[in-house]
Steps between C-alpha positions, in 0.01 A plus 500: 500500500137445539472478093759248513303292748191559335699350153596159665118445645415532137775248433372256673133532415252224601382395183226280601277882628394719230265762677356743293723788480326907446823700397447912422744677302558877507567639160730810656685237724807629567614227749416157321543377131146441419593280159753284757247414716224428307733266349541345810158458649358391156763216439354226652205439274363257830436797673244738450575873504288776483738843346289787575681825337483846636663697253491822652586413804842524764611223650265563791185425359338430834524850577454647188217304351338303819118507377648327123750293690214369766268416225664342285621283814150444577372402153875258456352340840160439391641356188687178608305180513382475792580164695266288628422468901 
């Protein structure tokens, strides 16, 4: 039910926001089809994505990789432009 929801909020997308979008992808993912959605988060060539692959890695990279996970966070952070105050 709550994918279902989740599919008609992507339906109706606000095209005039394209944040900046870090995605990781487990290699041994079991649960989502990596190929599908990186398909999907790369098609809109307005937005910019960031695809950081894990290829060793479960679906629960948080808890099997945290150290990798939180620095390549940090380092995807410190790489956007930074706006001006």
């Amino acid at each position: 039910m709550q994918s279902t929801r989740m599919d008609r909020l992507v339906a109706k997308k606000d095209d005039a926001r394209h944040p900046p979008m870090l995605v990781f992808l487990a290699g041994r993912d079991r649960i989502i089809d990596n190929e599908a959605t990186r398909e999907f988060v790369t098609r809109d060539p307005a937005r910019s994505v960031t695809v950081i692959d894990y290829p060793d890695q479960t679906h629960s990279i948080q808890l099997d990789a945290p150290g990798r996970m939180t620095a390549d966070i940090v380092r995807w952070i410190e790489s956007l432009p930074k706006k001006p105050r």
